[in-house]
Short mmCIF file of the C-alpha atoms (twelve columns), coordinates in Angstrom:
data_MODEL
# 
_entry.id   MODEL 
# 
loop_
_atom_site.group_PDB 
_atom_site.id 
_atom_site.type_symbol 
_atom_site.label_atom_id 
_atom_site.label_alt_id 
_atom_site.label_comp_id 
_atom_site.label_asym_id 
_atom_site.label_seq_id 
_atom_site.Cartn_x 
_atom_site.Cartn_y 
_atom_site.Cartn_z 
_atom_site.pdbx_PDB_model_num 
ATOM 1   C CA . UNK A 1   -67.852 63.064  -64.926 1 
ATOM 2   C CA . UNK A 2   -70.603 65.197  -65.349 1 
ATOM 3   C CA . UNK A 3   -71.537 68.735  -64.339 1 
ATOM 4   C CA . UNK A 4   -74.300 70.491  -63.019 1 
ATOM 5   C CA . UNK A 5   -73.966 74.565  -63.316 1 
ATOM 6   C CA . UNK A 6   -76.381 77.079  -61.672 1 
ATOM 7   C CA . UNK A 7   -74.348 80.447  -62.928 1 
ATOM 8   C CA . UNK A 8   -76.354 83.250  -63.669 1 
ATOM 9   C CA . UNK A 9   -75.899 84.461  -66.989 1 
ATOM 10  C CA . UNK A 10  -77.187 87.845  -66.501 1 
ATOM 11  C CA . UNK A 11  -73.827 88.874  -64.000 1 
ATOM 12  C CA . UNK A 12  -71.158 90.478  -64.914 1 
ATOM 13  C CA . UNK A 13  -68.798 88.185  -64.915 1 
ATOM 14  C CA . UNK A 14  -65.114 89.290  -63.356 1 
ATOM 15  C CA . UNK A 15  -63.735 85.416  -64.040 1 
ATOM 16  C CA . UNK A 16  -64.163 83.245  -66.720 1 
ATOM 17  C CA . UNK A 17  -61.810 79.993  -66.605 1 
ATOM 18  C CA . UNK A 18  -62.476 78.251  -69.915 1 
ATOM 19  C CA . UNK A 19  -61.973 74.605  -70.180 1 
ATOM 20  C CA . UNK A 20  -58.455 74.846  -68.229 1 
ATOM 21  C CA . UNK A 21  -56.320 71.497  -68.029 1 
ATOM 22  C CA . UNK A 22  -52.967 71.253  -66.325 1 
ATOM 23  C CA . UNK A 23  -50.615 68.622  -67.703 1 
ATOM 24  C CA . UNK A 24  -47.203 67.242  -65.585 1 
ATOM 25  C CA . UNK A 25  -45.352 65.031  -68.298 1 
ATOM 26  C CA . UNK A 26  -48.191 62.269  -68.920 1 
ATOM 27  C CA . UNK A 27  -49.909 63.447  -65.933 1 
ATOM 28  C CA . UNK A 28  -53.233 65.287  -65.903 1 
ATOM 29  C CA . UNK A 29  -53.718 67.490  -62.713 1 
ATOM 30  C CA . UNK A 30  -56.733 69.162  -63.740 1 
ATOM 31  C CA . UNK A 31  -59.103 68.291  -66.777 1 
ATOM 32  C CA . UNK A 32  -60.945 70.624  -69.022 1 
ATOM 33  C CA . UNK A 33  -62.350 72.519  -65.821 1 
ATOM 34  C CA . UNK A 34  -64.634 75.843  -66.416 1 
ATOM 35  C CA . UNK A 35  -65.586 78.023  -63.894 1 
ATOM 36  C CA . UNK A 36  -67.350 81.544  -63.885 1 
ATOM 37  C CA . UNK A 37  -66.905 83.922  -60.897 1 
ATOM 38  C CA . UNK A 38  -69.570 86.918  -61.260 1 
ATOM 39  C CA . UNK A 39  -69.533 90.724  -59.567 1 
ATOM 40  C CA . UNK A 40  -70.455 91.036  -55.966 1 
ATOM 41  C CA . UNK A 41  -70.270 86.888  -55.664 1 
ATOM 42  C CA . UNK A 42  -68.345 84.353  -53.416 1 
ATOM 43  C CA . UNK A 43  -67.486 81.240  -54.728 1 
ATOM 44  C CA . UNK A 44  -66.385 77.831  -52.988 1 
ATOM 45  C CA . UNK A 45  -63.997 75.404  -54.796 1 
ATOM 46  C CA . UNK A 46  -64.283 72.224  -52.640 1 
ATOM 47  C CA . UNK A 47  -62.730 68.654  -52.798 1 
ATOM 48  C CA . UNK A 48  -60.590 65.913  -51.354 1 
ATOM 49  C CA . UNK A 49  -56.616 66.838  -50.824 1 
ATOM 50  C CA . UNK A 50  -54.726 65.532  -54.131 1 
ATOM 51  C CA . UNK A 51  -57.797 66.964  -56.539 1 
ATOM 52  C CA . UNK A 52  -56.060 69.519  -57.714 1 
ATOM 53  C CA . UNK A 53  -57.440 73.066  -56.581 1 
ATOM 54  C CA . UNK A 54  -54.267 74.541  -55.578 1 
ATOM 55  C CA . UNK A 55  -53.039 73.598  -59.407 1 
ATOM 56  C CA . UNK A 56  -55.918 75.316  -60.899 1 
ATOM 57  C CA . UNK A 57  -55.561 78.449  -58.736 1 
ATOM 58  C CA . UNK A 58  -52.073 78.339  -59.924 1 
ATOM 59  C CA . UNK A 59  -53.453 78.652  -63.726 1 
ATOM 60  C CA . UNK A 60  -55.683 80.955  -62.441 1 
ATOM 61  C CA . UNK A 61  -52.661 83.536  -61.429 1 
ATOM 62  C CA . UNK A 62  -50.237 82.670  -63.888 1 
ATOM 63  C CA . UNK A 63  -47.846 80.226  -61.883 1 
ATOM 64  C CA . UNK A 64  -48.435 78.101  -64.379 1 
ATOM 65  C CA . UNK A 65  -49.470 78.669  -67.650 1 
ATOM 66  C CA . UNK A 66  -52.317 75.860  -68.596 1 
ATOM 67  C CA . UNK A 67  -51.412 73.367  -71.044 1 
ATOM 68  C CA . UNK A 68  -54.689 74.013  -73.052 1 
ATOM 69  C CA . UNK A 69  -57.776 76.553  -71.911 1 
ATOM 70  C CA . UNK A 70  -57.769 79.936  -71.263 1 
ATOM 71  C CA . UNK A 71  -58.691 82.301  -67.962 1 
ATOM 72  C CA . UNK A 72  -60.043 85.638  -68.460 1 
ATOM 73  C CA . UNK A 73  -60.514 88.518  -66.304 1 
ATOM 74  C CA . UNK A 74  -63.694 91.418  -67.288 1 
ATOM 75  C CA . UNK A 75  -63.689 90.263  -70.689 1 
ATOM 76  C CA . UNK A 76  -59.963 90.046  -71.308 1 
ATOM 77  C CA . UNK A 77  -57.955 87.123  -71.446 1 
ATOM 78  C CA . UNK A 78  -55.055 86.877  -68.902 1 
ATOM 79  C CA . UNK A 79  -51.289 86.697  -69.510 1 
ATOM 80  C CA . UNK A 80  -49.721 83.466  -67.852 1 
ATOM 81  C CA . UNK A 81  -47.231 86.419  -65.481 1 
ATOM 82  C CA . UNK A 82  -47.895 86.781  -62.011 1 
ATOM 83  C CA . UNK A 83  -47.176 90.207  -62.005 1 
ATOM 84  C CA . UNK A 84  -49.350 91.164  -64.877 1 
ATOM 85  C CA . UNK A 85  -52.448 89.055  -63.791 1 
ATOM 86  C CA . UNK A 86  -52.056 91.208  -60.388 1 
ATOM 87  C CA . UNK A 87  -51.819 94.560  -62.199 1 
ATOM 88  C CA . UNK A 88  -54.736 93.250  -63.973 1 
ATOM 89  C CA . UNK A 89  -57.169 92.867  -60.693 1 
ATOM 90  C CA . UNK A 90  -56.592 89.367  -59.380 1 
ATOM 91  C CA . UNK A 91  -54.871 88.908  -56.005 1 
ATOM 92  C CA . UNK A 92  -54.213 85.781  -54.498 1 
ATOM 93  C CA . UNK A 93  -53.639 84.406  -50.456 1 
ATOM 94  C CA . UNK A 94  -51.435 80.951  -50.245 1 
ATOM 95  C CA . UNK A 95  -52.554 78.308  -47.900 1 
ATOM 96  C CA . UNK A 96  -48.399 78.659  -46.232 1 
ATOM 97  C CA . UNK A 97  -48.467 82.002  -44.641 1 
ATOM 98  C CA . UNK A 98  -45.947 84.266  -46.644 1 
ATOM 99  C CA . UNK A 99  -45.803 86.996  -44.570 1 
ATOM 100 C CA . UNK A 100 -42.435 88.984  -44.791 1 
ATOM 101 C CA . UNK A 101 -41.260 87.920  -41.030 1 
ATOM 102 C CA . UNK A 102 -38.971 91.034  -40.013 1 
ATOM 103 C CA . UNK A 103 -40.879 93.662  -41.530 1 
ATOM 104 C CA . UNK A 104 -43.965 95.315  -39.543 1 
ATOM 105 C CA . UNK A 105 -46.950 94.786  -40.571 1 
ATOM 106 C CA . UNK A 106 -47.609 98.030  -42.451 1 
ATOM 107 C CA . UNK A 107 -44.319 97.731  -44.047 1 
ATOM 108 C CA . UNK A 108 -46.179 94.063  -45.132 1 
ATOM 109 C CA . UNK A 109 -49.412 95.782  -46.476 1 
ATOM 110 C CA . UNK A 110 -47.253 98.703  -48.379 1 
ATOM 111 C CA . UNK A 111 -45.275 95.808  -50.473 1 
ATOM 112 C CA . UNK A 112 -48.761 95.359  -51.680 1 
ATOM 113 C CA . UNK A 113 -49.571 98.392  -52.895 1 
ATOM 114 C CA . UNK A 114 -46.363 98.260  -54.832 1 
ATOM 115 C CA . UNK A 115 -48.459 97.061  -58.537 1 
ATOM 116 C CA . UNK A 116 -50.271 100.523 -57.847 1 
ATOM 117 C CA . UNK A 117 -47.638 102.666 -57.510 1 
ATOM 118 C CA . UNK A 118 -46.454 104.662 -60.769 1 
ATOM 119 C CA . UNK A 119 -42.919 105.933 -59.333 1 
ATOM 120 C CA . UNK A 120 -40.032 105.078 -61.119 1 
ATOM 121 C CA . UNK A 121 -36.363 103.932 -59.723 1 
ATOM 122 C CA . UNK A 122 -34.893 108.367 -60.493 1 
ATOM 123 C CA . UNK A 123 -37.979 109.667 -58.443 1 
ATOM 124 C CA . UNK A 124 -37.673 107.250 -55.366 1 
ATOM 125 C CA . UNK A 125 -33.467 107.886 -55.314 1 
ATOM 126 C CA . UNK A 126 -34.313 111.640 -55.781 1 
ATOM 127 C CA . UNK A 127 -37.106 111.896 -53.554 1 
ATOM 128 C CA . UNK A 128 -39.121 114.002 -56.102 1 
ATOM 129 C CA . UNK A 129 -42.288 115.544 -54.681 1 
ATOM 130 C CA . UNK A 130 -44.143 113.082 -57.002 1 
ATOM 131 C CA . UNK A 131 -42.702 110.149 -55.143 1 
ATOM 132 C CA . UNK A 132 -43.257 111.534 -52.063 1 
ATOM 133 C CA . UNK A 133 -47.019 112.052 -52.615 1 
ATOM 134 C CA . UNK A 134 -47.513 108.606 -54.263 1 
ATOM 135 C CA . UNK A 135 -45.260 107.411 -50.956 1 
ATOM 136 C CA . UNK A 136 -47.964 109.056 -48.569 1 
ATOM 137 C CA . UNK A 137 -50.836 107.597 -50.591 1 
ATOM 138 C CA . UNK A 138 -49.731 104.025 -50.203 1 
ATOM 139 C CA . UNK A 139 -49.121 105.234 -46.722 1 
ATOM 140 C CA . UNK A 140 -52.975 106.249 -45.748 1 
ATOM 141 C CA . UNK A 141 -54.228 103.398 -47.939 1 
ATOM 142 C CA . UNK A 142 -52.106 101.313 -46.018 1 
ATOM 143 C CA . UNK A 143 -53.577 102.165 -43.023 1 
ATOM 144 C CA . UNK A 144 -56.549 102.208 -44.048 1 
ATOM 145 C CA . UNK A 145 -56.988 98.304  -45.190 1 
ATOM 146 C CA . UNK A 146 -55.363 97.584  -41.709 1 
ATOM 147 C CA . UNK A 147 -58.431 99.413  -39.682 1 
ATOM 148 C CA . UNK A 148 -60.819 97.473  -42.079 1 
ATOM 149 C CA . UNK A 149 -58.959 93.939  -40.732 1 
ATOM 150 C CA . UNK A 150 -58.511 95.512  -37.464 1 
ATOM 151 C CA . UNK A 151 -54.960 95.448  -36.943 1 
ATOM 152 C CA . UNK A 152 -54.379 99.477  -37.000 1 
ATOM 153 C CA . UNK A 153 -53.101 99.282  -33.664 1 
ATOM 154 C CA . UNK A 154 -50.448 96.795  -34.243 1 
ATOM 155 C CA . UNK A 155 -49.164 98.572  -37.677 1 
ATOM 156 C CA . UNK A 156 -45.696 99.439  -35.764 1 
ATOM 157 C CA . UNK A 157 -45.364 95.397  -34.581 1 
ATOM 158 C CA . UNK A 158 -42.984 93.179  -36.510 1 
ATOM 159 C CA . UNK A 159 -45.252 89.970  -38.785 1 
ATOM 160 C CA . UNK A 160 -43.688 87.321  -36.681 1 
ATOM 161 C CA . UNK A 161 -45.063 88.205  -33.806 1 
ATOM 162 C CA . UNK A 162 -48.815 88.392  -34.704 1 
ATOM 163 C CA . UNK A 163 -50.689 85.377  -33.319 1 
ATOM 164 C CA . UNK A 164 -51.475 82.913  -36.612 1 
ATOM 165 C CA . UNK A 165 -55.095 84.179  -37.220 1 
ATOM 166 C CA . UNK A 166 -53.583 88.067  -37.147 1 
ATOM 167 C CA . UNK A 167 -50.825 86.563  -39.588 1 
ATOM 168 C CA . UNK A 168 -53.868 85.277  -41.616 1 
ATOM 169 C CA . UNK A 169 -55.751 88.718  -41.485 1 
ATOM 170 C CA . UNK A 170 -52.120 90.614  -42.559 1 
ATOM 171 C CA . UNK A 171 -52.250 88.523  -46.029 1 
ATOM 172 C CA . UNK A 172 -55.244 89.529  -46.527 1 
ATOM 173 C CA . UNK A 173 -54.891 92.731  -46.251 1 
ATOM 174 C CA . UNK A 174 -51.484 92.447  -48.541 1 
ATOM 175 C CA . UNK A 175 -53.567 90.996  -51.336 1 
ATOM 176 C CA . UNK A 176 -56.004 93.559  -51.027 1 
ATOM 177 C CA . UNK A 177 -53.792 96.376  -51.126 1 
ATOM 178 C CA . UNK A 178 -53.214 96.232  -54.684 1 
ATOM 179 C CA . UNK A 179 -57.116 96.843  -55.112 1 
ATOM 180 C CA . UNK A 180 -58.434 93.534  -56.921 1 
ATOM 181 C CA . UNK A 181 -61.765 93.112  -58.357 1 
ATOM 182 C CA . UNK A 182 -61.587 89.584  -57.701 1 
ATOM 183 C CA . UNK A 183 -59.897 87.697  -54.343 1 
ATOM 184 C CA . UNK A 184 -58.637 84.156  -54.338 1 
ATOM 185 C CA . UNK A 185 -57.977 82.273  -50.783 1 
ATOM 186 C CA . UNK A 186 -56.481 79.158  -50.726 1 
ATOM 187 C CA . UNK A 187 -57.759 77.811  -47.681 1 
ATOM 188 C CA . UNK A 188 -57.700 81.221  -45.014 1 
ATOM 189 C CA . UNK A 189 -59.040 79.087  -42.040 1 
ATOM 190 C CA . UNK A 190 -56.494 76.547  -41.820 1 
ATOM 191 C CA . UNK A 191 -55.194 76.164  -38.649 1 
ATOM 192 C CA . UNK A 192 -57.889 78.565  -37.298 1 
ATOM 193 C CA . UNK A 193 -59.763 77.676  -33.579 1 
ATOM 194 C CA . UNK A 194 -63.575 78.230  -34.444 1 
ATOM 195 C CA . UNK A 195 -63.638 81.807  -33.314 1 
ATOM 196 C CA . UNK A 196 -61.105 83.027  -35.577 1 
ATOM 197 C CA . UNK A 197 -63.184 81.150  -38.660 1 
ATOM 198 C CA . UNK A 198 -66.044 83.471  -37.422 1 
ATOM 199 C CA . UNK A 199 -63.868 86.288  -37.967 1 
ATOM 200 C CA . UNK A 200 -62.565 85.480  -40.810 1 
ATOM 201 C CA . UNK A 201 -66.157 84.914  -42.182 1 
ATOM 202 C CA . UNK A 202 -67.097 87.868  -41.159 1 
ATOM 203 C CA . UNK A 203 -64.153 89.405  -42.636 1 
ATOM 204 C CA . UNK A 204 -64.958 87.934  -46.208 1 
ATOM 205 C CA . UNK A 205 -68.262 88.997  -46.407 1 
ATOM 206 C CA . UNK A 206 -67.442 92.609  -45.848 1 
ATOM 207 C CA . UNK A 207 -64.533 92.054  -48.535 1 
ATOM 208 C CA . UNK A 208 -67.641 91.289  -50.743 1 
ATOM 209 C CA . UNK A 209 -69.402 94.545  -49.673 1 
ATOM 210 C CA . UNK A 210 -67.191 96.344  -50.759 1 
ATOM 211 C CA . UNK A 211 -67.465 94.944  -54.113 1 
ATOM 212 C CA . UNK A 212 -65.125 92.748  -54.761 1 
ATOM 213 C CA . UNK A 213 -65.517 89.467  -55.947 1 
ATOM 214 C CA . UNK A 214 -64.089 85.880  -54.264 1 
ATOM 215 C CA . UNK A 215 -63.022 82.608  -55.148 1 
ATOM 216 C CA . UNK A 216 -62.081 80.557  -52.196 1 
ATOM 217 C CA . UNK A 217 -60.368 76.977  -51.421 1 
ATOM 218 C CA . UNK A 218 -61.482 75.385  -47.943 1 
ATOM 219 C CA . UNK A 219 -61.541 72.391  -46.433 1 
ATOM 220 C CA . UNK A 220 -63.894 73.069  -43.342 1 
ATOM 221 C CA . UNK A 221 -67.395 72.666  -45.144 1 
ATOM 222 C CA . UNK A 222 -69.770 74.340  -42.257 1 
ATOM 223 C CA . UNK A 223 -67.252 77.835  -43.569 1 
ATOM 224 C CA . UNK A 224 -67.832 76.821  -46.951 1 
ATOM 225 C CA . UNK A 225 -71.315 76.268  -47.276 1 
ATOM 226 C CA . UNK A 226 -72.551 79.131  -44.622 1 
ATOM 227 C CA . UNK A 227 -70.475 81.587  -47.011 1 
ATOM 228 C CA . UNK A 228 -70.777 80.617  -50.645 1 
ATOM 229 C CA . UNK A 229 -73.015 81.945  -52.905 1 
ATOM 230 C CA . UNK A 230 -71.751 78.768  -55.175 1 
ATOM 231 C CA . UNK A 231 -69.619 75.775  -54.820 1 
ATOM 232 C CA . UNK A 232 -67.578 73.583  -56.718 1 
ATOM 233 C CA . UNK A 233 -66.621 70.321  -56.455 1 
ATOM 234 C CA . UNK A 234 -63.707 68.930  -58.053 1 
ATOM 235 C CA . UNK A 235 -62.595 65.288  -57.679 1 
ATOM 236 C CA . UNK A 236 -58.874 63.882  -59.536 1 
ATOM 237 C CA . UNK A 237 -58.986 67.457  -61.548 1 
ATOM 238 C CA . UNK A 238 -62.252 67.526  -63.103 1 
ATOM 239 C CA . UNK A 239 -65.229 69.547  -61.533 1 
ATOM 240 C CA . UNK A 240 -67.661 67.030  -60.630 1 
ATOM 241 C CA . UNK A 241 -70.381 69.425  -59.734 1 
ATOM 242 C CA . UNK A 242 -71.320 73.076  -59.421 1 
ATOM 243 C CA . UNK A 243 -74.574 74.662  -57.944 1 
ATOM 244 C CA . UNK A 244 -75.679 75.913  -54.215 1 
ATOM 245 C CA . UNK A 245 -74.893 74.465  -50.965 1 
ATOM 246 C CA . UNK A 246 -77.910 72.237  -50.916 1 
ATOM 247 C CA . UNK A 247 -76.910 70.814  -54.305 1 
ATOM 248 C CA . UNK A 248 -73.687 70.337  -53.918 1 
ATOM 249 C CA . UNK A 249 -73.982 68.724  -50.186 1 
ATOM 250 C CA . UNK A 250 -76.987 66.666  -51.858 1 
ATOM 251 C CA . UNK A 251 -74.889 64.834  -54.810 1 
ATOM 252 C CA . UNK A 252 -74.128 61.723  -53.669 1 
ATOM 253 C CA . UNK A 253 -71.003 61.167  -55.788 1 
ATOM 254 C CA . UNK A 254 -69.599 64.276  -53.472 1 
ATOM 255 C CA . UNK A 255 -70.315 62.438  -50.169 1 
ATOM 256 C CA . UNK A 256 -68.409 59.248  -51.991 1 
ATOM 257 C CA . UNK A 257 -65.293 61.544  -52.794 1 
ATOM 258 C CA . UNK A 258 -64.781 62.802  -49.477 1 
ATOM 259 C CA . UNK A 259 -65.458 59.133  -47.745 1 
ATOM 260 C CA . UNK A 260 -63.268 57.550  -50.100 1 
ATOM 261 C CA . UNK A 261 -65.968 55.463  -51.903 1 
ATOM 262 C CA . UNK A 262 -65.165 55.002  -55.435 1 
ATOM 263 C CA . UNK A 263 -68.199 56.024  -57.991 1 
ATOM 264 C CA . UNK A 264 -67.996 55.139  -61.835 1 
ATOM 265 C CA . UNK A 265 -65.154 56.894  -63.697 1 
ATOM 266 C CA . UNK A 266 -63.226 57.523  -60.118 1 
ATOM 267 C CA . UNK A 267 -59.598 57.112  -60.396 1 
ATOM 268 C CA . UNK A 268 -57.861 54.116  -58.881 1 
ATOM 269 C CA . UNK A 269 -54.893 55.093  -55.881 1 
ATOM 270 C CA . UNK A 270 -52.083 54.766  -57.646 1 
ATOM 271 C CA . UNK A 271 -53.378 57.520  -60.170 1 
ATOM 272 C CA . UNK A 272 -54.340 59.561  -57.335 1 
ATOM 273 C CA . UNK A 273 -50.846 58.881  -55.859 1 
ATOM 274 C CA . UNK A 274 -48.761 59.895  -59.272 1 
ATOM 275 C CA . UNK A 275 -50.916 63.175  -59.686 1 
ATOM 276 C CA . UNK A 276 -50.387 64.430  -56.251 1 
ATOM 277 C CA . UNK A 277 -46.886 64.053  -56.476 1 
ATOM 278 C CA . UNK A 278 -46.630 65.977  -59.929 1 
ATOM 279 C CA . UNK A 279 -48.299 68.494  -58.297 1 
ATOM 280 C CA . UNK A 280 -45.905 68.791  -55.340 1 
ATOM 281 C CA . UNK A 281 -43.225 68.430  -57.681 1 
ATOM 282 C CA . UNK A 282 -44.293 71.517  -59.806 1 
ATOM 283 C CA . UNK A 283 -45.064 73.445  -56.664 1 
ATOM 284 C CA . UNK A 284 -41.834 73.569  -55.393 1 
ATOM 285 C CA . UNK A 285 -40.230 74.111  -58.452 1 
ATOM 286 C CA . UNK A 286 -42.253 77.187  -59.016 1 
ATOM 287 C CA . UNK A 287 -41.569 78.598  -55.824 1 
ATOM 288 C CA . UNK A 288 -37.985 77.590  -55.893 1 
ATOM 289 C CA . UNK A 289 -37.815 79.615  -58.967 1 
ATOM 290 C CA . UNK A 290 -39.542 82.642  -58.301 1 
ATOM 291 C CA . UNK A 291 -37.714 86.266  -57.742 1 
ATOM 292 C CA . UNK A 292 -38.237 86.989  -54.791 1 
ATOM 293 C CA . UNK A 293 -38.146 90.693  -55.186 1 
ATOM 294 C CA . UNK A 294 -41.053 90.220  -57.161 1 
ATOM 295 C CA . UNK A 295 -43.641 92.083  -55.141 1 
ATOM 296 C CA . UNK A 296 -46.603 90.712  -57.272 1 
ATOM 297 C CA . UNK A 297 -45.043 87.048  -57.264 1 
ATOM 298 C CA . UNK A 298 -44.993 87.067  -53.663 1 
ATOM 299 C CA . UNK A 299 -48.798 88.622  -53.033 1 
ATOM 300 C CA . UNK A 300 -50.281 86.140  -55.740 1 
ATOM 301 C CA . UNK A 301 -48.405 83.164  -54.480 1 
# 
């Protein structure tokens, strides 16, 4: 496969993913895949179901650590730790909402602000007057990220009982209250009737304003291509092509993914078949396996 790139090399670049490649056993989820995301852009990542996005997120937020490549973040290449790539600036939305049911939704939005808060276990049991301030602080922040999504008024109700594009808005606002540079969404319109996609859109752009970056996985291409500033394409793990709406929606080995059509070096079914159940596989192992007291875990997931 071949790739066209359009990135400008004058950005500053927030994400630099450097020929990443995901192996399951003898199986090859994503191959040798480099992508750049640059300060103040967004940035689709487009293909058919099985081609491996959600695994190179994944490597992107150290849920799995890639078996060769490297992902950096401002210059500085990440550990392969949840935890550490959130402390570092990186949050990360799941395409399952993860919401933490039977807690409110500020309660939801101050587990995010957890990776920001200095306090040790002796000042929280001892209520020191340092706790306490840090504890207001991650109260007004709080607050303040759910005015920005809109949701101030509902800060006292429990997550459950949001309607699903609230629930959607909530994580959000939990991955941005640990004050990333650079957002990842795996797939935030899912399930969403077209009014709540306008939101939503709406809702990502002024995440951009305010100057941070984002890296996005969607399946609804009208959302994709009205908000990108780039897209990529990858097809069986490799990035077929990279470059503005009207490139991308112009290749015509992209319209023969998506319809099925197979285009020299596409992979037969049964490969397609084996991969997406490696990455299944790995999936639920990873999530079976993760602490769930893990504040960062559970925001980057």
């Amino acid at each position: 496969m071949t790739t066209m790139t359009t990135t400008t090399k004058t950005a500053t670049t927030v994400l630099d993913a450097s020929g990443v490649t995901m192996r399951f056993g003898g199986l090859t989820a994503v191959r040798n895949v480099d992508l750049t995301v640059n300060a103040g852009e967004i940035v689709g990542l487009i293909g058919p179901n099985g081609a491996g996005k959600t695994t190179f997120f994944n490597c992107l937020t150290g849920l799995y650590v890639p078996t060769e490549g490297k992902v950096s973040y401002k210059g500085t290449v990440l550990p392969p730790k949840p935890h550490l790539v959130t402390q570092a600036g990186i949050a990360r939305t799941f395409q399952n909402i993860r919401l933490f049911a039977n807690m409110t939704v500020l309660e939801n939005v101050l587990v995010g602000r957890h990776t920001r808060t200095k306090e040790g276990l002796w000042s929280a049991l001892l209520r020191l007057p340092g706790f306490t301030k840090a504890e207001n602080a991650s109260r007004e922040r709080a607050m303040e990220l759910l005015e920005f999504i809109g949701l101030a008024d509902k800060a006292d109700h429990l997550a459950r009982n949001l309607p699903y594009g609230d629930q959607r808005k909530l994580e959000i606002a939990r991955a941005l209250a640990s004050d990333p540079g650079l957002l990842l969404l795996d797939e935030p319109t899912a399930g969403m009737n077209p009014q709540e996609t306008r939101v939503t859109e709406e809702l990502i752009f002024a995440i951009r304003d305010q100057g941070i970056a984002v890296l996005v996985i969607e399946h609804d291409m009208r959302f994709i291509f009205n908000l990108c500033d780039r897209v990529a394409v990858l097809v069986q793990g490799e990035k077929l092509v990279e470059g503005t709406s009207d490139v991308v929606q112009s290749d015509e080995r992209v319209v023969a993914a998506y319809l099925g059509t197979p285009f020299e070096g596409a992979p037969g079914a049964e490969e397609v078949a084996e991969v997406e159940a490696a990455e299944a596989g790995a999936t639920k192992t990873a999530g079976s396996s993760a602490d769930t007291t893990s504040t960062e875990e559970e925001d980057t997931r």
